[in-house]
C-alpha positions as CSV (number, residue, x, y, z in Angstrom):
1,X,21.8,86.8,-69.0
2,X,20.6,86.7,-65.2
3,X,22.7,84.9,-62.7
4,X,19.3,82.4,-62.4
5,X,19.5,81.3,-65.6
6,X,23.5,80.7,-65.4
7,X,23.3,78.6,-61.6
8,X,20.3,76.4,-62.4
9,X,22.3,74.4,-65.1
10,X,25.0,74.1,-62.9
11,X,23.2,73.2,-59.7
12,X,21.9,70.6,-62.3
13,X,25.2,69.1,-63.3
14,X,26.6,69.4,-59.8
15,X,23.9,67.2,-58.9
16,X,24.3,64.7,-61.7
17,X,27.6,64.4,-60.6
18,X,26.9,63.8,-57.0
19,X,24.2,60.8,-58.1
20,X,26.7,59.4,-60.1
21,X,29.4,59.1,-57.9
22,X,27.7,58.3,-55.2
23,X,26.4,54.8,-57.0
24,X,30.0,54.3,-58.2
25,X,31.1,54.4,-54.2
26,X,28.2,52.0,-53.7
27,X,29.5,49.6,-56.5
28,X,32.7,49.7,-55.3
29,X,31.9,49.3,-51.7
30,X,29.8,46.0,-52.4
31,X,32.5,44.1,-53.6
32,X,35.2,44.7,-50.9
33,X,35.1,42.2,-47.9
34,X,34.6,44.7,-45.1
35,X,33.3,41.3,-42.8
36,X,36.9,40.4,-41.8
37,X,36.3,36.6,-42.1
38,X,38.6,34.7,-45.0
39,X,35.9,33.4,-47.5
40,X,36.2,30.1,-49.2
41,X,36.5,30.4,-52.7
42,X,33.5,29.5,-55.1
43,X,34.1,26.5,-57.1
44,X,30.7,26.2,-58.0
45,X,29.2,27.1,-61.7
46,X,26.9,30.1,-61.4
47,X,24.4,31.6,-64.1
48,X,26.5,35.0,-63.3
49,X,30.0,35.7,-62.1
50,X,29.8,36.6,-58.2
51,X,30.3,40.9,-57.8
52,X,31.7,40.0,-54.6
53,X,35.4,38.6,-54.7
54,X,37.7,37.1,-51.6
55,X,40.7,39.7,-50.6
56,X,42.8,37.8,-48.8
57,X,46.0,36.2,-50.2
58,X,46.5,33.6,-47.0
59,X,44.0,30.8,-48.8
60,X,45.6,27.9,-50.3
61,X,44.4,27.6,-54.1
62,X,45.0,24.4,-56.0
63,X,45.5,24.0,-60.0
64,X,42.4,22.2,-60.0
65,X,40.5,25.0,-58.5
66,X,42.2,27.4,-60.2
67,X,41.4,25.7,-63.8
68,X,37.8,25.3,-62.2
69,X,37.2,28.8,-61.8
70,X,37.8,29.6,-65.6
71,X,35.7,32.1,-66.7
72,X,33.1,30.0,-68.8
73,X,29.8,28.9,-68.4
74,X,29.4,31.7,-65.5
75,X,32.7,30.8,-63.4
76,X,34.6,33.6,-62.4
77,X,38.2,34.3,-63.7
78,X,41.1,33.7,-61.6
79,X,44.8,34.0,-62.6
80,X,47.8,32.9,-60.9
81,X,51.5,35.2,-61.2
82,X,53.9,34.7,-59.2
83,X,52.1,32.6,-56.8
84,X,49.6,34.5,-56.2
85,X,45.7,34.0,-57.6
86,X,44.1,37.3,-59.0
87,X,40.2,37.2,-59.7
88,X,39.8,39.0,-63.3
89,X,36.3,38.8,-63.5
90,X,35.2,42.5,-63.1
91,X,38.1,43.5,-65.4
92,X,36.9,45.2,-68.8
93,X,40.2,43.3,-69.9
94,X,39.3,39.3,-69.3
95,X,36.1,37.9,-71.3
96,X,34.4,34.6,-71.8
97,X,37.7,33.5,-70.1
98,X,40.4,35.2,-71.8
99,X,42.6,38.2,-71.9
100,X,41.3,40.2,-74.9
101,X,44.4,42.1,-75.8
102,X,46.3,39.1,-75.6
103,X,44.1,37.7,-78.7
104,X,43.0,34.7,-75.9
105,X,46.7,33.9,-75.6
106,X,46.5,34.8,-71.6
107,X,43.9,32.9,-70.3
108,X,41.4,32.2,-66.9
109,X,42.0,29.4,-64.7
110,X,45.8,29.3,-65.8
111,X,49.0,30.0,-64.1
112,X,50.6,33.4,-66.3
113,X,53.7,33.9,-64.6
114,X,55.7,33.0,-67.5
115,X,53.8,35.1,-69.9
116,X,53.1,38.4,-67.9
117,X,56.7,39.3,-68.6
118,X,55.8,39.9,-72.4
119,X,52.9,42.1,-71.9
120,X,53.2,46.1,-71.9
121,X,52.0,46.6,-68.9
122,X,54.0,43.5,-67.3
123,X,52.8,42.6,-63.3
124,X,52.1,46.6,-63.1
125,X,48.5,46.4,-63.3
126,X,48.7,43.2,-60.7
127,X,48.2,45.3,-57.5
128,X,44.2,46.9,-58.8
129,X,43.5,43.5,-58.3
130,X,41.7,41.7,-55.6
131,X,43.5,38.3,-54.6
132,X,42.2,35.1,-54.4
133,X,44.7,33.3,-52.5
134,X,47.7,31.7,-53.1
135,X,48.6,29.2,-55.2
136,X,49.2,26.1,-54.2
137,X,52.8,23.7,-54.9
C-alpha cells in the first residue's frame, strides 16, 4: 500500500477531530461569564432554558426564586446544597425538573442539602457546576 493512500485517511480524521473540538471549545466558551459583571438571575419563564448561566456565588438567592427557577415550562434548574445555588440545567443528569437517577426524588427549585448525602456520588460532582449564588436565610 503507498504511504498516500495510508496519510489521506488520517489527515482526514485529524481534521474531523480538530472541527469537533474546536465547536466543543466554542460551546463551552459561550456559557462562561468572561464580562466580569455579577448578572441578576433570570426569574422569568423562557420558551428555552438560557445556555448562558451566572458564575458567581456573592448573589443573594431567595426560596422563592429558587422554587421559581424550577426547571418546567422553560425555567432553568437551580439547586441549593449547602447554601449554595447550582444551576443544573445543561446537566445530562436534571430533566423536565428533576434528577433522573434519583427517580424525580431530587428535584429543581429545591434546597438538597439533606438528601445529597445519600447519593453515590455525594457533593463530589458539586464543584463542575456553575453557581448561582447563595442561598438566602
Amino acid at each position: 500500500m503507498s504511504m498516500k493512500k495510508i496519510l489521506i485517511p488520517i489527515v482526514a480524521i485529524i481534521a474531523l477531530l480538530a472541527i469537533g473540538y474546536g465547536a466543543y471549545a466554542l460551546t463551552q466558551s459561550s456559557t462562561t461569564n468572561t464580562s466580569g459583571s455579577t448578572p441578576e438571575p433570570s426569574n422569568a419563564v423562557t420558551a428555552s432554558p438560557s445556555t448562558s448561566s451566572p458564575t458567581t456565588s456573592s448573589t443573594a438567592i431567595t426560596t422563592a426564586q429558587l422554587a421559581k427557577n424550577n426547571g418546567k415550562s422553560g425555567t432553568q434548574c437551580w439547586v441549593a446544597v449547602n447554601g449554595t445555588v447550582y444551576d443544573v440545567s445543561n446537566s445530562d443528569e436534571w430533566r423536565n425538573g428533576e434528577h433522573v437517577p434519583s427517580n424525580g426524588q431530587a428535584k429543581c427549585g429545591r434546597d438538597e442539602s439533606s438528601s445529597i448525602g445519600a447519593s453515590p456520588h455525594g457533593s463530589s460532582v458539586l464543584s463542575s457546576l456553575p453557581t448561582v449564588g447563595t442561598l438566602a436565610q
